[in-house]
GUVEX-381983 format. One record per residue (C-alpha): residue in one letter; x, y, z negated. Coordinates in steps of 0.1 Angstrom, whole numbers, plus 5000, padded with zeros to 4 digits. Layout:
% residues N
AXYZ/...
% end
This chain:
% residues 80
X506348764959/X508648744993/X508048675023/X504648835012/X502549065036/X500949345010/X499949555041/X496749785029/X494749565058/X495849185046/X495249275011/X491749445018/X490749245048/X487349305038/X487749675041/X489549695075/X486949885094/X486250125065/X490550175063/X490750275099/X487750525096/X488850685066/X492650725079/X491050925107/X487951105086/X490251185051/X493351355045/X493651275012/X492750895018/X495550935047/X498251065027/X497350815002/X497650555027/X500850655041/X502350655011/X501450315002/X502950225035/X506350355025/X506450214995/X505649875005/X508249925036/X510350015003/X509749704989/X509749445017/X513149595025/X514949534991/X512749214992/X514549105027/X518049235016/X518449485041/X518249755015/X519149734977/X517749884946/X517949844911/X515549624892/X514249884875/X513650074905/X511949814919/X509549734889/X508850124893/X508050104930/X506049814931/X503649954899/X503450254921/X502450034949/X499349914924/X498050234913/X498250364951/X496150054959/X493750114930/X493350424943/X492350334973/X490550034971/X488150284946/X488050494977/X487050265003/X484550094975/X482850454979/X482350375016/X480450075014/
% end
């Protein structure tokens, strides 16, 4: 939705500590990150009309933005 915040920390509040240790302890969990960040900058920049994309490029991009935070979320889940 706009105006939204999907930042990995708002939408895993719970997980904040374990997010900041694994960006700093795992490469793969840091790439993973950072490309969940640039996707959702993507987004929120399409979203905010400073950039513009197809619709069908946008559907893609924000599915990608699930699965990266699937895959994550399973990661930090390991943590705990």
């Amino acid at each position: 939705m706009f105006g939204e915040s999907h930042d990995l920390a708002n939408e895993l509040p719970e997980f904040k500590e374990q997010i900041h240790k694994l960006k700093m302890e795992d490469r793969h969990f840091s790439r993973l990150y950072e490309e969940y960040q640039e996707v959702n900058l993507t987004i929120q920049r399409s979203e905010q009309e400073i950039e513009v994309h197809s619709d069908e490029y946008m559907e893609e991009l924000k599915l990608k933005r699930l699965h990266l935070k699937d895959d994550l979320f399973k990661m930090l889940r390991e943590t705990v």
